[in-house]
C-alpha positions as CSV (number, residue, x, y, z in Angstrom):
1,X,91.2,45.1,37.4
2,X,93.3,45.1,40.6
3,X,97.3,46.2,40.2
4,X,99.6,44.4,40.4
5,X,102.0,43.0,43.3
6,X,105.6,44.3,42.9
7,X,107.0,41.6,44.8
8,X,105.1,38.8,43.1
9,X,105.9,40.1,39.6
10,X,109.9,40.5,40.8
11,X,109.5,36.7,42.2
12,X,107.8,35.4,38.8
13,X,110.6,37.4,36.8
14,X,112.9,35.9,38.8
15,X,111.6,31.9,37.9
16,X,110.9,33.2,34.5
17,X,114.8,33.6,34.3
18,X,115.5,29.9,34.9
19,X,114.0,29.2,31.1
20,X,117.3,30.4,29.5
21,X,120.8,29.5,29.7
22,X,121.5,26.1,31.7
23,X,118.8,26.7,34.0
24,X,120.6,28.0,37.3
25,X,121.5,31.1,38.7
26,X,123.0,32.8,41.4
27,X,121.7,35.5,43.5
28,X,124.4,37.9,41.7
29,X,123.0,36.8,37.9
30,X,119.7,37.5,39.0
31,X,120.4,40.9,40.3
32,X,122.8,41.9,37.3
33,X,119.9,40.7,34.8
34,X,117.0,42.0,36.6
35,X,118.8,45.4,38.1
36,X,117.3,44.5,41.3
37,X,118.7,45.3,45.1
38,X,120.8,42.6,46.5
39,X,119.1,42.5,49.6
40,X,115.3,42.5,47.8
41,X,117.0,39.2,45.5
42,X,118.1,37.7,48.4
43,X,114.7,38.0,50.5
44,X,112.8,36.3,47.4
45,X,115.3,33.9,46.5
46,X,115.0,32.3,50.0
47,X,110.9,32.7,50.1
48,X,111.6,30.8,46.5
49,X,114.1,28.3,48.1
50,X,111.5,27.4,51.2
51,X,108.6,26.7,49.0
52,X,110.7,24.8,46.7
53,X,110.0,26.7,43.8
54,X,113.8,26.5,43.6
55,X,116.6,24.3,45.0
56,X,120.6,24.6,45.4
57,X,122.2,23.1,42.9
58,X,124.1,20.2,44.4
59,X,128.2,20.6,44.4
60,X,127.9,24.1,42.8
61,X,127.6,26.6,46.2
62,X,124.8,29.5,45.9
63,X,123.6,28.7,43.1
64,X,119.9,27.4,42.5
65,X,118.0,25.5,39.5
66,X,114.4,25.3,39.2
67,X,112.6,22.8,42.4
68,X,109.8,20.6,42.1
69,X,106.9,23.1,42.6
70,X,106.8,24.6,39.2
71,X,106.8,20.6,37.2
72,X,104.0,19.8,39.4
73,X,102.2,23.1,38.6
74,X,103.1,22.2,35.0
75,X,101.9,18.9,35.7
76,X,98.5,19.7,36.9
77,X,98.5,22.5,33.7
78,X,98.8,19.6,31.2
79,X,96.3,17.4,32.8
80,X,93.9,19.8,32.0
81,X,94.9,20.4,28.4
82,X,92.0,20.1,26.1
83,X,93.7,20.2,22.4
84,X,90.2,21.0,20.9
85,X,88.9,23.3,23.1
86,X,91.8,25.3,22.8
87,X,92.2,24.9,19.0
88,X,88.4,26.2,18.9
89,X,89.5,29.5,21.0
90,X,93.0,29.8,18.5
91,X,90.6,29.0,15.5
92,X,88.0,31.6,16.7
93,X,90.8,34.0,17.2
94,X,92.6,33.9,13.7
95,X,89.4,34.0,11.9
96,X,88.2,37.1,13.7
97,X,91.2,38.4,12.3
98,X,91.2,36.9,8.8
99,X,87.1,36.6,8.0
100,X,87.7,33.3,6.8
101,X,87.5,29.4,7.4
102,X,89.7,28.5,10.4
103,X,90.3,24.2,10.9
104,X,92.3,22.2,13.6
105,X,93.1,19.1,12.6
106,X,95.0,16.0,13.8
107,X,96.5,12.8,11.7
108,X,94.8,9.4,12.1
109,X,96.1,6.7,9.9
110,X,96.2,8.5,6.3
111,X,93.2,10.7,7.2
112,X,93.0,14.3,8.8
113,X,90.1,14.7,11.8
114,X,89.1,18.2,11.8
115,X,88.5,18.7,15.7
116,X,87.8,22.5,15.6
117,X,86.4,24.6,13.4
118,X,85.2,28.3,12.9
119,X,83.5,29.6,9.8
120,X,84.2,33.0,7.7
121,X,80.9,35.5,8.1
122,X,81.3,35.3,4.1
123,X,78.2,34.0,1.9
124,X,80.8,32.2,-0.4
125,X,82.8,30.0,2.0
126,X,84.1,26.6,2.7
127,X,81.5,24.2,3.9
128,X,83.2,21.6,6.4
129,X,82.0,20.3,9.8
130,X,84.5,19.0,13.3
131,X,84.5,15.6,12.9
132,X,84.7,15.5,9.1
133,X,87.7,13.3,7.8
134,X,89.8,13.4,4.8
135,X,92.4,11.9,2.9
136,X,95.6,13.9,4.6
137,X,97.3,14.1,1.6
138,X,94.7,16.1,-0.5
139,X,94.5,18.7,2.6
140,X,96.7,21.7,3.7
141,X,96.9,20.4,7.3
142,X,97.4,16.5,6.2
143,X,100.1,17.5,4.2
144,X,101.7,19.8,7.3
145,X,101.4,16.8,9.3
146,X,102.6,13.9,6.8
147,X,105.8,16.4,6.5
148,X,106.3,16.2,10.0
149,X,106.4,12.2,10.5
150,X,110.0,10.5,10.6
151,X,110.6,8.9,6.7
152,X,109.9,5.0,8.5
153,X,106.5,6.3,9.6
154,X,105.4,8.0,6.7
155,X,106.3,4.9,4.0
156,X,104.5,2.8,6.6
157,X,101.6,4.9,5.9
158,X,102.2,5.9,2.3
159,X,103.8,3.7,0.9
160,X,105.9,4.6,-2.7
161,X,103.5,1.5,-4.8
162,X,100.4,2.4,-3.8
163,X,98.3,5.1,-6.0
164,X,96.5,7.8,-4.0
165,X,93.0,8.5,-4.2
166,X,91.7,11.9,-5.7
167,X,89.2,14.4,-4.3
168,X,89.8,16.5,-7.5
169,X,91.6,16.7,-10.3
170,X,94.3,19.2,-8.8
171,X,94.9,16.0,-6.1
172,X,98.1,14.4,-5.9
173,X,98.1,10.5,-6.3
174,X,101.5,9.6,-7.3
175,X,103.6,8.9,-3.8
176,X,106.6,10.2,-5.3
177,X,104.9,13.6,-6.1
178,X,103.9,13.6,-2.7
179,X,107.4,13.0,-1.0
180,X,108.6,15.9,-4.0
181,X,105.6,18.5,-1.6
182,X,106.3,17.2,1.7
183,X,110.0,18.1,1.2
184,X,109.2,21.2,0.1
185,X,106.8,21.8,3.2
186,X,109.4,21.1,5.4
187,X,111.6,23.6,4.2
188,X,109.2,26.3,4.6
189,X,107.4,25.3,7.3
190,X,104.0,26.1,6.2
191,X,101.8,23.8,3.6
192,X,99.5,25.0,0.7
193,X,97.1,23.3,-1.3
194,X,95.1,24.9,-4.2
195,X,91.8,23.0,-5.1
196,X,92.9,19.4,-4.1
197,X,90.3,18.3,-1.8
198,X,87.5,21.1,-3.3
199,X,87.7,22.5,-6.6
200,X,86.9,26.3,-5.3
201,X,88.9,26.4,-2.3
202,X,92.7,26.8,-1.8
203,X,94.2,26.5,1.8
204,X,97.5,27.2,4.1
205,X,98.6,25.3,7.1
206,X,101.0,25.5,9.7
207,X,102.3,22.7,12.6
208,X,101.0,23.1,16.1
209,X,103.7,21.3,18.8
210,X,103.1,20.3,22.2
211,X,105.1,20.8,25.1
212,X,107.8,18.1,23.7
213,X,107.7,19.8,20.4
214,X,106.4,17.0,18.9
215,X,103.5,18.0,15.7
216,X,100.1,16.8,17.6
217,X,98.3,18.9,15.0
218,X,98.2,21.4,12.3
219,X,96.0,24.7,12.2
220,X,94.7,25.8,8.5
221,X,92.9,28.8,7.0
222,X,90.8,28.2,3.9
223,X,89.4,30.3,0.7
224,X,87.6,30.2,-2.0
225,X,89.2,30.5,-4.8
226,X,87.4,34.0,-5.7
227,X,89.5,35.4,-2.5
228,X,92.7,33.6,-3.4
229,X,95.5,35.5,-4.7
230,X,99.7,35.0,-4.0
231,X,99.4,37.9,-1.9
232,X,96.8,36.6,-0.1
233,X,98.3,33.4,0.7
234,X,101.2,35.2,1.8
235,X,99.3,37.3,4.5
236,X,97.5,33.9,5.2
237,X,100.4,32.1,5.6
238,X,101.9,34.5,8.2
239,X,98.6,34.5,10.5
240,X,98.0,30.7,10.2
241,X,102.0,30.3,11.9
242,X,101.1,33.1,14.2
243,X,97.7,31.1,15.4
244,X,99.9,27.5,15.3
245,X,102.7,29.0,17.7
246,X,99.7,30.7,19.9
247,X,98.1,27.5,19.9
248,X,101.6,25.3,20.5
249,X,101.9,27.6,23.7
250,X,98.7,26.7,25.0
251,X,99.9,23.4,24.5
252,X,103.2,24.0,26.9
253,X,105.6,24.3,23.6
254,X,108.1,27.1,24.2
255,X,109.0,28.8,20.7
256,X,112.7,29.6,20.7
257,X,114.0,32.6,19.5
């Protein structure tokens, strides 16, 4: 691997700045935050300036906000967004880690689509397939993603008269019971269902967020019930958020904080 450019990193530290705060900066900010020389800011600010990477900030003198080069590179980045080919590489990823079932799946009507998938290397394990479709509210990830719909949305798709199918007996199929987990969801942020879509397996879930912030899908890890402890779905729960923010990056989602 080559090195690296000092003066390329110093002028990507120097856009990376723009991310916080109100988005502009003077040439004095960016030399107190970066503890760089005045005359070394000033030579990159104006290379940033002519390739309009950034742009004075109208009625504010020597101050800059970010130009129009960096949203059509973003642009161009989104274009080629591919949610399930980058959900297979997250998926791939977590279950290296975990050595078990990892699903990315998206809401359709009251269903879940699982659009990526990676297996556990265990004999016993979940048997699924991408592609497979379930009723969301018996899943991990259709729960994650019912919880994240505005309350109009999810009554137009559930709603409180109609009895829910069951996969298994553990499924819930009263709408009010449902509302009662979704709630509950969102407070935590993470979903968990135990042997309602398959009577051996339990699962966690997490939201993955675009570039708006907006829940396009939900990452899940499942496991037989024979590897299922609380302690286990508290490790799990912490690696399936980890993959969903890694995944939300791909996606252009900043995490704040």
């Amino acid at each position: 691997m080559g090195r690296l450019v000092p003066a390329v990193t110093r002028a990507l530290d120097i856009l990376e700045l723009f991310l916080d705060g109100d988005g502009t900066l003077s040439a004095p900010d960016i030399v107190r935050k970066l503890q760089l020389p005045r005359t070394t800011v000033h030579e990159l600010v104006t290379t940033l300036a002519a390739r309009s990477y950034i742009v004075p900030v109208p009625g504010q003198p020597g101050r800059y906000r970010l130009g129009v080069r960096p949203y059509q590179l973003g642009s161009r980045y989104a274009e080629q967004l591919d949610l399930a080919a980058e959900g297979q590489q997250v998926a791939r990823s977590v279950a290296e880690t975990c050595d078990e079932t990892v699903h990315v799946a998206i809401l359709e009507g009251t269903d879940v689509i699982y659009i990526a998938k990676v297996d556990s290397t265990h004999a016993v394990r979940m048997v699924s397939a991408a592609g497979r479709r379930l009723p969301a509210h018996c899943t991990s990830v259709g729960k994650m993603l019912l919880a994240s719909l505005p309350e109009p949305e999810l009554s137009a798709r559930i709603p409180a008269d109609v009895s829910l199918a069951a996969m298994t007996p553990n499924s819930i199929v009263e709408p009010g019971a449902l509302r009662e987990a979704l709630a509950e969801i969102r407070e935590r942020g993470v979903a968990v269902e135990s042997r309602e879509s398959n009577p051996d397996v339990s699962c966690v879930a997490a939201p993955v967020r675009d570039r708006t912030g907006q829940v396009v899908a939900a990452l899940s890890i499942s496991v037989p019930m024979i590897r299922w402890s609380d302690e286990r779905r508290v490790e799990l729960e912490q690696l399936a958020a980890k993959g969903a923010v890694e995944l939300s990056e791909r996606l252009g989602h900043r995490s704040v904080g």
